[in-house]
PDB file with one MODEL, atoms N, CA, C and O in Angstrom:
MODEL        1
ATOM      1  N   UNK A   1      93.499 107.713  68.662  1.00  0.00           N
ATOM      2  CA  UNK A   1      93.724 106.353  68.188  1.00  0.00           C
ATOM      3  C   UNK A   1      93.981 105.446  69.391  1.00  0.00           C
ATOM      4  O   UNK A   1      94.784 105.810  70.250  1.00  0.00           O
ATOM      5  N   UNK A   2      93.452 104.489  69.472  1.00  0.00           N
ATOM      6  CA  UNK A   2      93.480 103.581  70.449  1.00  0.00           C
ATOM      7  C   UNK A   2      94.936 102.593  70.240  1.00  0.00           C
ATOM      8  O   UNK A   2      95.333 102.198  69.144  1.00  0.00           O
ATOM      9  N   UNK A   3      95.697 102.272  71.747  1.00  0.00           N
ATOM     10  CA  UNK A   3      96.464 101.723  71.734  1.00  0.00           C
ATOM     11  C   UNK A   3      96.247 100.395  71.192  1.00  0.00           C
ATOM     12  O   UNK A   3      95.065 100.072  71.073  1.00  0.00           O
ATOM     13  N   UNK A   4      97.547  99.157  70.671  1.00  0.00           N
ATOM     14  CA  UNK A   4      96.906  97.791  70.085  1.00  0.00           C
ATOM     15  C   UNK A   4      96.332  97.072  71.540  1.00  0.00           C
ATOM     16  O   UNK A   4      95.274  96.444  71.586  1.00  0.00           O
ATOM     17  N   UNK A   5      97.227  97.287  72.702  1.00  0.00           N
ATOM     18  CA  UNK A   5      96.326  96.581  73.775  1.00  0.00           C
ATOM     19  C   UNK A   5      95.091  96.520  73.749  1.00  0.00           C
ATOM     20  O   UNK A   5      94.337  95.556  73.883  1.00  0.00           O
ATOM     21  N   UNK A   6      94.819  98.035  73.496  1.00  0.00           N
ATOM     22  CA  UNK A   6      93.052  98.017  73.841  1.00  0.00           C
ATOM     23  C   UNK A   6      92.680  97.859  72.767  1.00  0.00           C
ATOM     24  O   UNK A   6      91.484  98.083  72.957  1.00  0.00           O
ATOM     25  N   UNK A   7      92.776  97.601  71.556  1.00  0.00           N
ATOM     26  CA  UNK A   7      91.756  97.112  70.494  1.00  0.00           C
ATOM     27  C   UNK A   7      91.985  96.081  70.502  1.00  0.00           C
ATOM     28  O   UNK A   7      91.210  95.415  69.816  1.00  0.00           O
ATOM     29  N   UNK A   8      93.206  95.224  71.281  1.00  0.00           N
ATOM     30  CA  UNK A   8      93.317  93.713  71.539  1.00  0.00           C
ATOM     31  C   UNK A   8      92.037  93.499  72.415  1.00  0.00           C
ATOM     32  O   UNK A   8      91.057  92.925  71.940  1.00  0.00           O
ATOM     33  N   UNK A   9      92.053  93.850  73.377  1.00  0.00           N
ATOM     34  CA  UNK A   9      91.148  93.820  74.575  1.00  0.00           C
ATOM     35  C   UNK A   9      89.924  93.844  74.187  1.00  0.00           C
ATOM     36  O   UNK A   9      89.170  92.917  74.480  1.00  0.00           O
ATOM     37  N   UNK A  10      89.415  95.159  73.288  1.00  0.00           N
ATOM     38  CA  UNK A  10      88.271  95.245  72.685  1.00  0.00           C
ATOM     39  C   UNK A  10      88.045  93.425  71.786  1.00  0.00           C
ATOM     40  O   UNK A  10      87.010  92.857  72.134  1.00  0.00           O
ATOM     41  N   UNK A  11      88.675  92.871  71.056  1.00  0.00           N
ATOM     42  CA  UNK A  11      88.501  91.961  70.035  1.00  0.00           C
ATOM     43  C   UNK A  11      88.165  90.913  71.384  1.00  0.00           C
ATOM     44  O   UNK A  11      87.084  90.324  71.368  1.00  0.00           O
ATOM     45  N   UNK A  12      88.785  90.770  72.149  1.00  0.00           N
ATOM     46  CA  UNK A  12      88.734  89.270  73.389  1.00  0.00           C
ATOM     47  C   UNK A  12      87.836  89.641  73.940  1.00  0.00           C
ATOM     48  O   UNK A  12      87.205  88.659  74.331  1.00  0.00           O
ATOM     49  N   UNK A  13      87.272  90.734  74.283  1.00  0.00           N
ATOM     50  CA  UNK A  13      86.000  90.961  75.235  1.00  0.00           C
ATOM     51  C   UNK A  13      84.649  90.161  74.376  1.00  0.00           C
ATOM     52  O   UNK A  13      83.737  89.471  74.833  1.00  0.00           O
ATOM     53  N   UNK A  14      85.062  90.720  72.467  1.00  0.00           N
ATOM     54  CA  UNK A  14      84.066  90.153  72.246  1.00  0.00           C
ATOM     55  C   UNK A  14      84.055  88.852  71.794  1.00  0.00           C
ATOM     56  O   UNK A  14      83.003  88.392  71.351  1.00  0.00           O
ATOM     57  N   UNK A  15      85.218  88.077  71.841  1.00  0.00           N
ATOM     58  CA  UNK A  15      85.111  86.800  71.568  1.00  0.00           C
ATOM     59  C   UNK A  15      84.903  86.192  72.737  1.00  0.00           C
ATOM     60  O   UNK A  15      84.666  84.984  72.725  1.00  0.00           O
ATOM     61  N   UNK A  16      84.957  86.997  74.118  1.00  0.00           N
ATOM     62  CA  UNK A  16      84.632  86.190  75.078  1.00  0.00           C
ATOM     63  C   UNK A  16      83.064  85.943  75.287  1.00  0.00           C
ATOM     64  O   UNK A  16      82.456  84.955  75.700  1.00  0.00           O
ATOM     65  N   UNK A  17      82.539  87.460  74.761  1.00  0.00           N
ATOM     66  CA  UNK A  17      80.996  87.370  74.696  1.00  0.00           C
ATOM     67  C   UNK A  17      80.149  86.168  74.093  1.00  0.00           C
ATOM     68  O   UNK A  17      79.275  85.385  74.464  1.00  0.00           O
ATOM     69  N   UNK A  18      81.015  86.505  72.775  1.00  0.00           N
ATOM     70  CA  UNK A  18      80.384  84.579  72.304  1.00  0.00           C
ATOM     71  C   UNK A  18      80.998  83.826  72.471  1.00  0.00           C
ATOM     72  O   UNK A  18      80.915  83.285  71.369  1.00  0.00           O
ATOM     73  N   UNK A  19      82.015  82.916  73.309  1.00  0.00           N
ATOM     74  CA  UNK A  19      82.292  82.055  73.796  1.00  0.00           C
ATOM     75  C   UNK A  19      81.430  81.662  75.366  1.00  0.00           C
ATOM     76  O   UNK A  19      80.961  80.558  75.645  1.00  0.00           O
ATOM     77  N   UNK A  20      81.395  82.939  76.266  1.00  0.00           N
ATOM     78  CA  UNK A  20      80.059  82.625  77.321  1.00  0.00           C
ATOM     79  C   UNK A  20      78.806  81.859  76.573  1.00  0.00           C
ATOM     80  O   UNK A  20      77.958  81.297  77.266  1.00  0.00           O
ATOM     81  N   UNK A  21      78.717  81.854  75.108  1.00  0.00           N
ATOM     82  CA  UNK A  21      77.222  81.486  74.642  1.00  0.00           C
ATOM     83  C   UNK A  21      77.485  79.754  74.240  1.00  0.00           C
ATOM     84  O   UNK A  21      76.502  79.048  74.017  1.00  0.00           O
ATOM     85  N   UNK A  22      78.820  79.211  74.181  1.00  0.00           N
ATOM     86  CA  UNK A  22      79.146  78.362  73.738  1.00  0.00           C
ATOM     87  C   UNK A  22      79.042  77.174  75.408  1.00  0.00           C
ATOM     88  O   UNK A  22      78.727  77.465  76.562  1.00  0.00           O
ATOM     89  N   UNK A  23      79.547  75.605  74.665  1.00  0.00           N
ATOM     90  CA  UNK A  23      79.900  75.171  75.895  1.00  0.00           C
ATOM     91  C   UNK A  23      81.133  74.493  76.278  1.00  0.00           C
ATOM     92  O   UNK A  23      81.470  73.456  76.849  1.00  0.00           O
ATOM     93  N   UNK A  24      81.755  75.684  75.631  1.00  0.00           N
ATOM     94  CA  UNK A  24      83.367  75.438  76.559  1.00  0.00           C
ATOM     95  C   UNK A  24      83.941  76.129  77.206  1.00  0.00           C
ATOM     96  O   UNK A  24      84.545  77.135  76.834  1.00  0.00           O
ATOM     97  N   UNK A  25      83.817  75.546  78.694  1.00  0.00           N
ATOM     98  CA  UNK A  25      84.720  76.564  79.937  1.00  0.00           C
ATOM     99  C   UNK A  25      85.710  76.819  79.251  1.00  0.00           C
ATOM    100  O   UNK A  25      85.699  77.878  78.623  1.00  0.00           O
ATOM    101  N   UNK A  26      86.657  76.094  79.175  1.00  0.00           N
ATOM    102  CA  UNK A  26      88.298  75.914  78.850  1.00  0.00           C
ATOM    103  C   UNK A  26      88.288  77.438  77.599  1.00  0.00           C
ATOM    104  O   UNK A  26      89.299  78.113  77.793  1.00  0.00           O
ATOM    105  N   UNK A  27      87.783  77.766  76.958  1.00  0.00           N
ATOM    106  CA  UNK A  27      87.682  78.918  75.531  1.00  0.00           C
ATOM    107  C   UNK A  27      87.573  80.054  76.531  1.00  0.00           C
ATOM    108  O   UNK A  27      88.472  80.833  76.846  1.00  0.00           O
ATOM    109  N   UNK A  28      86.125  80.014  77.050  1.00  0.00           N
ATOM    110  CA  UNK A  28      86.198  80.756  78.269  1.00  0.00           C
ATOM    111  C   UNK A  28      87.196  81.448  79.120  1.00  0.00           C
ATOM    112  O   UNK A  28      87.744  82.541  79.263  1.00  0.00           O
ATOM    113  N   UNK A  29      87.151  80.295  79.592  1.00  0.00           N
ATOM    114  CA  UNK A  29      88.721  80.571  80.829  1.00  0.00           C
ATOM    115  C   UNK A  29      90.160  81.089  80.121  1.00  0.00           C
ATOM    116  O   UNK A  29      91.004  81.690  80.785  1.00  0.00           O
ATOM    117  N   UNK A  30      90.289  80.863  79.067  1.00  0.00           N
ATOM    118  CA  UNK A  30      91.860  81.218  78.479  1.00  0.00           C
ATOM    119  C   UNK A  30      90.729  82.551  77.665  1.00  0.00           C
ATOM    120  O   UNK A  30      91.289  83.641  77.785  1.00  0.00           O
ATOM    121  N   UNK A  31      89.726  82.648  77.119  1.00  0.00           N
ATOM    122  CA  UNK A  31      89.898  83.949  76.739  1.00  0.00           C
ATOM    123  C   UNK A  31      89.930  85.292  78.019  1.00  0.00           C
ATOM    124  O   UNK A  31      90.199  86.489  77.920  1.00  0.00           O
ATOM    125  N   UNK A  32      89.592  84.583  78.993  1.00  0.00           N
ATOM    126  CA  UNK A  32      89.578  85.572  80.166  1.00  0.00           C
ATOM    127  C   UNK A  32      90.923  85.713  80.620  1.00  0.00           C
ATOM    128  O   UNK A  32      91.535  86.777  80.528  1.00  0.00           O
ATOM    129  N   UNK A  33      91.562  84.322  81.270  1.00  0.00           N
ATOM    130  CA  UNK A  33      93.538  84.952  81.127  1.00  0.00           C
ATOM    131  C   UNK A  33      93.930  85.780  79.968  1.00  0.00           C
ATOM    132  O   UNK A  33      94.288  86.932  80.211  1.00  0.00           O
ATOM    133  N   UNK A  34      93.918  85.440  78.960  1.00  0.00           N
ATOM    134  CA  UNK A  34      93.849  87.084  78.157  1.00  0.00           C
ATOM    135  C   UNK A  34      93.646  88.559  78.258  1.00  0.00           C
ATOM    136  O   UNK A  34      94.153  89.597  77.832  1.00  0.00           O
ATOM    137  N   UNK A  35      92.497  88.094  79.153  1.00  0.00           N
ATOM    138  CA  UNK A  35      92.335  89.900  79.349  1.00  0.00           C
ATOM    139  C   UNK A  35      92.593  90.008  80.510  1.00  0.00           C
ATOM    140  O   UNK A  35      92.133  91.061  80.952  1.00  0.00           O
ATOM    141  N   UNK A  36      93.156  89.377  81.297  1.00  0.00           N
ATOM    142  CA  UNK A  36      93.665  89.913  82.689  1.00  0.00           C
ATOM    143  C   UNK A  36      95.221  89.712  82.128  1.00  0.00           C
ATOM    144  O   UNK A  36      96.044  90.265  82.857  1.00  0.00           O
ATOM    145  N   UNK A  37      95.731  89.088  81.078  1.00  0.00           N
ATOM    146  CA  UNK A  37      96.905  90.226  81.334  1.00  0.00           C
ATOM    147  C   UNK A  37      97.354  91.366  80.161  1.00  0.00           C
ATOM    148  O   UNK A  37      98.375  92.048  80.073  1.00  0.00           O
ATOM    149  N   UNK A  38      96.334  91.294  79.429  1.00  0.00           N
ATOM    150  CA  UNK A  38      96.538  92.666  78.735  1.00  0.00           C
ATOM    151  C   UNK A  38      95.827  93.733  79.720  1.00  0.00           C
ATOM    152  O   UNK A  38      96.388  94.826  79.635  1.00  0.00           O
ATOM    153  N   UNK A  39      94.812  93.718  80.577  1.00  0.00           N
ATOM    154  CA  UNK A  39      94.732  94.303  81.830  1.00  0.00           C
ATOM    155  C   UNK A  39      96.053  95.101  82.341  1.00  0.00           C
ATOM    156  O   UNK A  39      96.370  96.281  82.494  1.00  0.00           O
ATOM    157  N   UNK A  40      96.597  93.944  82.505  1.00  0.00           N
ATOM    158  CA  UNK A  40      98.293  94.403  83.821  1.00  0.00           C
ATOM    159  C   UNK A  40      99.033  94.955  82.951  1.00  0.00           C
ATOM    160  O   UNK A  40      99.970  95.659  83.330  1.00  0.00           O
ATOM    161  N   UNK A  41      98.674  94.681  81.049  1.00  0.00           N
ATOM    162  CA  UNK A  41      99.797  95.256  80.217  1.00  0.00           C
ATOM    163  C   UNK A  41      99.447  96.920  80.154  1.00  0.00           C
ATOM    164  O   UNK A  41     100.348  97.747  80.296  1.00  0.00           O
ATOM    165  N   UNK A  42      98.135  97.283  79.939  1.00  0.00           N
ATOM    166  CA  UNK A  42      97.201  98.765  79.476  1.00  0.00           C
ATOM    167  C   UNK A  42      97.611  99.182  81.074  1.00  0.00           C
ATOM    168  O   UNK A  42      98.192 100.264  81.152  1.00  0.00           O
ATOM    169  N   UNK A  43      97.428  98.603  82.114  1.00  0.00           N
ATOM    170  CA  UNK A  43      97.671  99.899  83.456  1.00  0.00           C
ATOM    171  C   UNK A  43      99.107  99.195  83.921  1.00  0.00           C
ATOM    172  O   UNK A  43      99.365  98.713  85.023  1.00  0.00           O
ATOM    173  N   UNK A  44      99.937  99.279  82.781  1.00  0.00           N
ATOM    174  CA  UNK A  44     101.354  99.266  83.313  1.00  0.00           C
ATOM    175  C   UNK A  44     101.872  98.294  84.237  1.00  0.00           C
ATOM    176  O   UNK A  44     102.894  98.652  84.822  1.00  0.00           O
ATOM    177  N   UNK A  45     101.509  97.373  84.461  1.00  0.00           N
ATOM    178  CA  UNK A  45     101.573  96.809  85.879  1.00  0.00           C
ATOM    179  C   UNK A  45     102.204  95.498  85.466  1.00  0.00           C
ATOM    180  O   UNK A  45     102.249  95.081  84.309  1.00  0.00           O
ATOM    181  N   UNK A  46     102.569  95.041  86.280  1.00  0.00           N
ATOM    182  CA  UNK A  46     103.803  93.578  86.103  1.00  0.00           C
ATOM    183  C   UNK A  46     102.948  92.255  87.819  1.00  0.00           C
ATOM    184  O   UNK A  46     103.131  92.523  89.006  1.00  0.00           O
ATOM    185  N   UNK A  47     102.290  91.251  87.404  1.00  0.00           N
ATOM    186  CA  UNK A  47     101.912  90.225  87.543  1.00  0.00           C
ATOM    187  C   UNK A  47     102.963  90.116  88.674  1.00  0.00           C
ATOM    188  O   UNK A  47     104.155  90.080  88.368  1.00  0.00           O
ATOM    189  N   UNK A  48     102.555  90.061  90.019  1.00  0.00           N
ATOM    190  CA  UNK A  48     103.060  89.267  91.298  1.00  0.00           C
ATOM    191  C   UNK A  48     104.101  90.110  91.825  1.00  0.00           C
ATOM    192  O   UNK A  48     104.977  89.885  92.660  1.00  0.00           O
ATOM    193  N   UNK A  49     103.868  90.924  91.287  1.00  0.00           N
ATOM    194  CA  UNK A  49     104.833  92.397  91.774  1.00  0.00           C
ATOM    195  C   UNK A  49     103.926  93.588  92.926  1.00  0.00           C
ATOM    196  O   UNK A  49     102.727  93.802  92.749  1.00  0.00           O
ATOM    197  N   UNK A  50     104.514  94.094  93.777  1.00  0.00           N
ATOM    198  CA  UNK A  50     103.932  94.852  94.852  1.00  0.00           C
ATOM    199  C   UNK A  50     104.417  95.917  94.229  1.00  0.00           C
ATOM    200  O   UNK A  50     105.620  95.902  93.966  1.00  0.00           O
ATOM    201  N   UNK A  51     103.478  97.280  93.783  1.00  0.00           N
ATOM    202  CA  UNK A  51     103.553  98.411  93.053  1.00  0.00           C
ATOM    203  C   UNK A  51     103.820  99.496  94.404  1.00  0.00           C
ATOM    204  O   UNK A  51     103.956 100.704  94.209  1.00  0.00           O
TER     205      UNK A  51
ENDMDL
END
């Protein structure tokens, strides 16, 4: 069973897919901050921190 991160991740990857088809950066761009930090959330990792 997949963690909710990654079926979060899975759902934004594909709303990012059709948002690339659209013409708004801004949808774009915040669906991509999305997945960079459920990114840092799935490999444990904490944003501006030296591991």
């Amino acid at each position: 069973m997949k963690s909710a991160e990654v079926e979060l991740a899975d759902h934004c990857i594909a709303a990012y897919e059709l948002a690339r088809g659209s013409k708004s950066p801004m949808v774009q761009y915040l669906i991509s901050m999305a997945l960079i930090e459920l990114g840092y959330q799935i490999a444990g990792l904490e944003p501006g921190k030296i591991q």
